[in-house]
N, C-alpha and C positions, 0 to 999 in steps of 0.2 A: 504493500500500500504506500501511497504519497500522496503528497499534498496538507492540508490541513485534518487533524483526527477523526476515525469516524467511531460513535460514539449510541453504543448501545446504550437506552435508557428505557426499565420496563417499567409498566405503568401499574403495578403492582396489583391490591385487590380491589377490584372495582365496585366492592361497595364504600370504600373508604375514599381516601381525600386523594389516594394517586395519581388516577387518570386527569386529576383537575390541574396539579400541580404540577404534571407532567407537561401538558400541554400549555399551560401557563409560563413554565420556565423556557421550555423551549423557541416557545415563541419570542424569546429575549434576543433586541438583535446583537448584546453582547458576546450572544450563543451563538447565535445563526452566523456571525462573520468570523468568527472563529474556531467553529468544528461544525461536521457534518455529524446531526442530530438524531438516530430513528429511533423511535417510539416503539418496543413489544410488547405486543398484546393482541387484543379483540380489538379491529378496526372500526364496527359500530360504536363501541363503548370510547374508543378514542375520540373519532370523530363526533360525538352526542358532548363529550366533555369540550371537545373545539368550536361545537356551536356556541354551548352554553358560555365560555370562557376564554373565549380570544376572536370573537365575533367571526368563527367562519374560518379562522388562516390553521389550514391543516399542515400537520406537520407531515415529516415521511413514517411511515408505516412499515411495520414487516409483523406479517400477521403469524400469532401461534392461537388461534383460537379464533372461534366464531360466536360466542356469547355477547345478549344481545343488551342494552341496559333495560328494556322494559323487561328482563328475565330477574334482573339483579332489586335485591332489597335494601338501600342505601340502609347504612348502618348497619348493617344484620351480619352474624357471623352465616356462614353457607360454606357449604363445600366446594358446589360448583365455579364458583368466585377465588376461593382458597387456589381450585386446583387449574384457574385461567389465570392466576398470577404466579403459579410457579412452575406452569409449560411457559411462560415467557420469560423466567427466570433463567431457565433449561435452556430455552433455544439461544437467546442472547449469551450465556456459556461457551456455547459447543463453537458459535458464531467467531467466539473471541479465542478460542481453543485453536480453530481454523484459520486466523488472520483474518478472518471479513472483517473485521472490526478491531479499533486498538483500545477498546477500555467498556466496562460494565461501569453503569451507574443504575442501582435499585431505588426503585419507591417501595413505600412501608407494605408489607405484605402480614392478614393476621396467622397467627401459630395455627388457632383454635381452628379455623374456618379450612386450614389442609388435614391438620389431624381428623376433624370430623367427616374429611372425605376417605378415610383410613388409610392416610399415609403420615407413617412417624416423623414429624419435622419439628425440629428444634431453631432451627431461623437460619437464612439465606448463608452465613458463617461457613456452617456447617453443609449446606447442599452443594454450594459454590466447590468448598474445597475437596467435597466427595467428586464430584463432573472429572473437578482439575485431576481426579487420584493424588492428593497433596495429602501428606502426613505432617508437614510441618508447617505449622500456620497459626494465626493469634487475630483477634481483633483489636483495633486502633480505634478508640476516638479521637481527631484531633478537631482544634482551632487556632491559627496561626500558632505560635511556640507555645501551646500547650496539648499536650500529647498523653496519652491514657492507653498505654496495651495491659491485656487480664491473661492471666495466667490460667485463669479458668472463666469460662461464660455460663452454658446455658443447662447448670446441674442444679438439683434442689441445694441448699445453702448449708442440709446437713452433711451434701457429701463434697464440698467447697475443702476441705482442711485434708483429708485424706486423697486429696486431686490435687494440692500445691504440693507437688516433688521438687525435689533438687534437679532434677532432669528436664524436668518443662519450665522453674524458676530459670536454668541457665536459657532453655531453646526458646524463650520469647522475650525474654533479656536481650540474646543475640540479634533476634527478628526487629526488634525497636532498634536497635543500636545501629542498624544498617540504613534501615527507613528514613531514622534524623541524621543519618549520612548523604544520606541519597538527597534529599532536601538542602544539601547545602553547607552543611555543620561538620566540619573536618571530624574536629572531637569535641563529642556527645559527653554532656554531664548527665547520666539518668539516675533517678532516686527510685526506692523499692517500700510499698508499704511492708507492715508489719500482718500478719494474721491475725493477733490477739490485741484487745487493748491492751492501750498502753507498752504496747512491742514485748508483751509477756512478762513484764516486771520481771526478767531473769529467771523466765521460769514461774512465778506464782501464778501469773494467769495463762498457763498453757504454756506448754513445751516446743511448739511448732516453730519458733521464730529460732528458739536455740539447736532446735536440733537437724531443722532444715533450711530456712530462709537463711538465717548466717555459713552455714556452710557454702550455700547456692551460691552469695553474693562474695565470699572469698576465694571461689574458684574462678567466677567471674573477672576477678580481679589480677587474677594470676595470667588471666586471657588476656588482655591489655583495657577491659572493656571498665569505664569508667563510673561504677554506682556506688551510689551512699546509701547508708540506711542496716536494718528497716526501720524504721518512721513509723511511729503512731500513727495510726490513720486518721484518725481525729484533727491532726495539725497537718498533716502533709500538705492540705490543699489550700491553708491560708496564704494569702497573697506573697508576703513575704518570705516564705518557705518554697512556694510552688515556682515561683517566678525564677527560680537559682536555678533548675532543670531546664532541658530538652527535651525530658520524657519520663513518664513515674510509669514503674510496672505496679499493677492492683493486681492484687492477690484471688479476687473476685467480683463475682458480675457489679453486683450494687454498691462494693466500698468504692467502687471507680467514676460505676455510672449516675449515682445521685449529684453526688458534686461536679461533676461536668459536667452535668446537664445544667446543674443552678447556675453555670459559671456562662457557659455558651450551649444554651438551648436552639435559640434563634439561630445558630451559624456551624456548629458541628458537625462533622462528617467521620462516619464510621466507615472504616477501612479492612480489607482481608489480608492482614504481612502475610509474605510469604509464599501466595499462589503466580504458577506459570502465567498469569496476565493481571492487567489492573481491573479492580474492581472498590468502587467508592457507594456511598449509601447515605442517604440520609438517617441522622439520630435519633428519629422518633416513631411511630406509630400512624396507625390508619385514621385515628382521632374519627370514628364513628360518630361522633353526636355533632361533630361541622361538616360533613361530607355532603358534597353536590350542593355545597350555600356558596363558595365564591369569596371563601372567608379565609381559608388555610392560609398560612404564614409558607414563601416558598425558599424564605432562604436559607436553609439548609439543605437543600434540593440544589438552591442556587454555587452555595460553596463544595457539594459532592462536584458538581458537574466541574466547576473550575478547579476543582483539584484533580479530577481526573485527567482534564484536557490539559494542564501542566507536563502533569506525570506521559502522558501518550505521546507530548510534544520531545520530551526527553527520551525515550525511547527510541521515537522516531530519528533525533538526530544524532545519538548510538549505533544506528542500524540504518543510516541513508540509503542503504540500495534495497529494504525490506518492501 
């Protein structure tokens, strides 16, 4: 491929806010003059969101479905919904897998609404890097120099402590440490929370910090790779703490993702490190109770897109004759 990115964007579950903010971002001529833009999905449901939501200027299309929006129940969890936003998950994958394309960006797709068409899914993280066959892989929140990869995501919280190894502590420690490389940052200062309050009081509260977070982060260190901690999780994220990194690794889903979301809700972009192509995502959910009003907030949508069309641009001129 040449010329400017081309740039899978799926429109996720179409009872939700996707198809809206889909076609509302792309219709940005910030987008439009700077990457070739296509929209997967259900082409009625696209085009119903480009009537209602960009008066009529359709985007390009590349259909994995046929489902119609007078079929779809705005707001409702459904399967058939669930399982039209993750054949376009699927096919903009395989797309990027192929070379048609130099970058996936997702709209919010619900868990509930594919699990109850009876298929086990844990969230795009997870489906993305199964397609890739990738074993090593982490997800990223960022927003300009603040950056959030988990050592664990999408397990109940009681099995969060027995899923932080010394083995996946160092493999997504490694995976950050490349990413705020690759962005620019010769060498990366990254900080590591702790598992337990108060970073275990040495042990009184929980053993996990002493017997494997500090190992993790001392091996680390012998790699050349440069992190502090573990850090209280309670303080890591204060300004004046947060702001001395390049990149915190969270121990799990919620110690990372509540406060980055308080921090840059409106502008975060969740990332796949580590798989054979780029793939970016917006930070939040299908928000069911604004869907199809013309109300959704797009920029988070807005900064997936421009951080992937960065990253695809960089590739690109890595690989000039690709």
């Amino acid at each position: 491929m040449s010329g400017i990115p081309r740039i899978a964007l799926t429109m996720g579950d179409p009872a939700g806010i996707g198809p809206e903010i889909a076609v509302r971002t792309a219709a940005l001529s910030k987008f439009k003059d700077n990457a070739e833009i296509i929209i997967y999905g259900c082409p009625e449901i696209i085009k119903a969101a480009a009537e209602r939501f960009t008066g009529g200027k359709y985007p390009s299309i590349h259909q994995t479905g046929k489902m119609k929006l007078t079929e779809v129940t705005v707001g409702k969890e459904d399967p058939a919904c669930g399982m039209a936003a993750m054949n376009a998950v699927i096919a903009a994958t395989r797309d990027a897998l192929a070379g048609k394309v130099d970058a996936i960006v997702t709209c919010p797709m619900n868990k509930a609404s594919v699990n109850l068409a009876g298929v086990k899914f844990t969230g795009h993280t997870e489906l993305i890097a199964e397609l890739c066959n990738c074993q090593s892989y982490a997800m990223m929140q960022s927003a300009g120099n603040l950056r959030v990869a988990f050592v664990t995501t999408h397990i109940p919280l009681k099995d969060a402590a027995s899923a932080v190894t010394k083995e996946r502590i160092v493999e997504v420690a490694e995976l950050l440490n490349n990413v705020v490389k690759a962005e620019g940052i010769a060498s990366p200062l990254l900080a590591a929370a702790a598992i337990n309050p108060h970073a275990g009081e040495n042990g009184y509260m929980g053993t996990e910090d002493e017997e494997v977070v500090k190992p993790a982060l001392q091996r680390l260190r012998k790699q050349g790779i440069n992190i502090e901690g573990p850090f209280p999780p309670d303080t890591l994220f204060i300004e004046s703490i947060r702001t001395r990194f390049d990149g915190i690794l969270s121990m799990y889903h919620d110690q990372g993702h509540i406060p980055f979301k308080m921090l840059a809700f409106d502008r975060g972009v969740n990332s796949t490190l580590g798989l054979p192509v780029i793939r970016t995502s917006v930070d939040h959910g299908t928000a069911f109770e604004i869907a199809w009003k013309g109300i959704a907030d797009t920029g988070s949508l807005e900064a997936a897109l421009s951080l992937a069309i960065v990253r695809a641009r960089t590739v690109k001129q890595e690989k000039p004759n690709e």
